[in-house]
N, C-alpha and C positions, 0 to 999 in steps of 0.2 A: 504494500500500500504506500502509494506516494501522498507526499503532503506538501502545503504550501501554507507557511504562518504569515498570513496578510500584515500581523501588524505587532511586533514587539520591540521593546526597549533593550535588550539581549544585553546593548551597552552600557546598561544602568549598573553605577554604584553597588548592585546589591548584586551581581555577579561578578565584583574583584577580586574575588578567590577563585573561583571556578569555573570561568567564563568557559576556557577550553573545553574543559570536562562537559559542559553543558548542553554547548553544539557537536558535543560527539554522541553523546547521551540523544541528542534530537535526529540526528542524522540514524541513528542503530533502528531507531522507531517512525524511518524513512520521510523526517520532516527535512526536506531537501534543500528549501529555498525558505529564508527569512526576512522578509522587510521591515526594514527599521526604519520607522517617523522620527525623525527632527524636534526635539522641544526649541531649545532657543542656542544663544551661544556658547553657551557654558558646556552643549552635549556635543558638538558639533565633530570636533578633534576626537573623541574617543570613542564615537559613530563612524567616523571615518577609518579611525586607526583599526577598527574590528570590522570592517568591510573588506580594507587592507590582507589583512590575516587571514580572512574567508571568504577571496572573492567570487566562489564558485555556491558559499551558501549565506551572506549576507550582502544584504543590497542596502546600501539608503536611500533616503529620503530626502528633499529639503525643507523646512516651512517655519511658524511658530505658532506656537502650542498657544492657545488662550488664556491660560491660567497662566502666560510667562507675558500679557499684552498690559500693558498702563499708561499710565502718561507718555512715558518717553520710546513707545513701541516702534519709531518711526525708524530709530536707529536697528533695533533689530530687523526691522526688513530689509534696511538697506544692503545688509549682511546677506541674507535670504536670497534676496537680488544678483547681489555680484556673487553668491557662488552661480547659481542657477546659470549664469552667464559662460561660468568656469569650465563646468564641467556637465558630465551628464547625469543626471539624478534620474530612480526611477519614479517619482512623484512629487505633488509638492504636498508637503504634510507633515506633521498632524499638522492640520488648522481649522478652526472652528469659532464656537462660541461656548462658553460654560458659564452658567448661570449657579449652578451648586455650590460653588465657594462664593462668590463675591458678584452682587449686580455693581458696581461703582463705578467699573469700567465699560460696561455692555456698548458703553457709541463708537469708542475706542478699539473694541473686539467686531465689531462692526465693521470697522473701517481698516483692520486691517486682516480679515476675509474678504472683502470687496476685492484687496488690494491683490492678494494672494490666488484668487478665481482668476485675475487679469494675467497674473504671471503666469499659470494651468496653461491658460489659453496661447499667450506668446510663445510659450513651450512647447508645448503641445501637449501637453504632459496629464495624466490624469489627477486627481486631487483627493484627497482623503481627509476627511470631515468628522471632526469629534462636536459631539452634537449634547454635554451631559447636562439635562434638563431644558435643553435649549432647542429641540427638535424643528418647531415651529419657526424660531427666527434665523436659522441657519438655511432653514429649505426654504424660507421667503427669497433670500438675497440668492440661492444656488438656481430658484427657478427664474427671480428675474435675468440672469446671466448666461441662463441656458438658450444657444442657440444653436444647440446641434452639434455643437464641437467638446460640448463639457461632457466626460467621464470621470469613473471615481467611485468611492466604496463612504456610506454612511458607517462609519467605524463603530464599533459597540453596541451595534441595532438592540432598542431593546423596548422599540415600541407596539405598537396597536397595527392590529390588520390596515386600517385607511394609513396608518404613515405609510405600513411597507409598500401599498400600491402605489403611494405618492412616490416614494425611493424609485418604484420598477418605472411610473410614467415617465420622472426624470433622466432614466436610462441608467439610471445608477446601480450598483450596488450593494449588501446589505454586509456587513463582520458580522461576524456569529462567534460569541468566544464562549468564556467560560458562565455566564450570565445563564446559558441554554440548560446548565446541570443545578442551576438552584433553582430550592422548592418553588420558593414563591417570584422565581424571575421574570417570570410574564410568558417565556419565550412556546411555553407549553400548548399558549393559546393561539399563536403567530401560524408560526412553521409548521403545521397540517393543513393551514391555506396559500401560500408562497409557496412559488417553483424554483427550485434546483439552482438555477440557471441563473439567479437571483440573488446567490450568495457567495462570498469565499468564510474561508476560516479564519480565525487568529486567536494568539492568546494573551495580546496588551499584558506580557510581561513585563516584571514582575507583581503586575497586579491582576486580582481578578481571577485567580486560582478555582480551575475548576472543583467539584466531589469528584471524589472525597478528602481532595485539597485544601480545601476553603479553607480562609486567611491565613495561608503557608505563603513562601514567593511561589511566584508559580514561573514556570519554565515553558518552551516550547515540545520539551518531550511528551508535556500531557494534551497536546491537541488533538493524539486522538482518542482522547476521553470525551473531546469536543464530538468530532464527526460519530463517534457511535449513537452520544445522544440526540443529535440531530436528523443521524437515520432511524433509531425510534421513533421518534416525533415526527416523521415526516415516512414512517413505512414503507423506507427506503433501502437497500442492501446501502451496509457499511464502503463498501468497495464503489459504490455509487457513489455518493456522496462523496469520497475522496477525489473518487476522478475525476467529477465534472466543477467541484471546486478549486481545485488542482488547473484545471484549463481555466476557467473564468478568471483565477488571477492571474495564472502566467501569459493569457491575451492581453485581461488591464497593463499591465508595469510592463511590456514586452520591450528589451531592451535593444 
């Protein structure tokens, strides 16, 4: 069974011990390809340096994260910017809007996904959207935008039958991670009405730890604890669901 983890931080601080072990540990359990999203500057260098290391099983990203956007966000993009220029990313991302820690900034997170959809598009590049709590005002500004040229994956999907059809009219994409294995994740009532063709995998390492995980770090070796439970929920062979999310991303990010 092949795998493809749409979206982890693999670079994160919380695998400085074992980072190797980890992507050997993911690869044994045939997760082949890892895309890693961009917070802000500060991840940039040791996203790259671990892309570096494993460039046949981590890819990056470019963008900034919402929860990293404030007053002075302007500067971070310009960053954003002149890589995106540099070199070749497979997306631009994460970028979004988050409403769950702090509304203070929301015109600001605003303004710099408008900013960020505009670079997608110059690029050509697909776009991956962290949406926590904020579903509605990130797909306002993704569908004013949409003109046939935007592609991209709603990261974390973890809403209602009517968002995910909004997702599919948009041409988008849905993540499907670890959220799909807890009780009360919603995802129970989703995914027996969505098609296939509609989702990739991921497991937004180190958070987000599927079961019988939960609140451990979570790694990419456990996504497919992911894809099993979403071929349950969806009364689909395991082998299914790998493949045809396995192709939906490596079409999206095709490098």
């Amino acid at each position: 069974m092949t795998l493809v983890d749409s979206h982890a931080h693999i670079y994160s601080e919380q695998f400085k011990q074992d980072r190797e072990e980890a992507l050997a540990r993911a690869l044994a359990e045939g997760v082949e390809k890892i895309y890693m999203p961009n917070i802000d500057h500060t991840s940039i260098d040791i996203m790259l340096e671990t892309e570096e290391k494993h460039p046949n099983q981590c890819i990056a990203m470019m963008g900034l994260h919402p929860t990293s956007v404030d007053k002075d966000f302007e500067k971070e993009l310009y960053l954003v910017e002149e890589w995106l220029g540099k070199r070749k990313f497979a997306a631009v991302g994460e970028c979004g809007i988050d409403l769950y820690w702090d509304k203070t900034f929301l015109p600001q997170q605003q303004e710099a996904l408008r900013v960020q959809v505009e670079l997608a598009k110059k690029h050509q590049l697909p776009i991956v959207l962290h949406t926590r709590d904020s579903f509605d005002e990130t797909y306002e500004i993704i569908a004013a935008a949409q003109d046939g040229s935007l592609k991209g994956i709603f990261h974390c999907f973890s809403g209602t039958v009517e968002q995910a059809e909004k997702v599919k009219e948009l041409g988008f994409l849905m993540g499907i991670g670890g959220v799909a294995t807890f009780k009360n994740g919603g995802l129970d009532k989703v995914l027996p009405h969505v098609s296939l063709d509609n989702l990739v995998l991921e497991t937004d390492c180190p958070y987000l730890a599927p079961v019988p995980h939960r609140g451990k770090r979570n790694e990419p070796v456990y996504l497919p604890l992911v894809a099993r439970r979403v071929a349950e929920l969806m009364q689909k062979p395991v082998e299914e669901v790998a493949q045809t999310t396995t192709c939906n991303a490596l079409n999206l990010f095709k490098l």
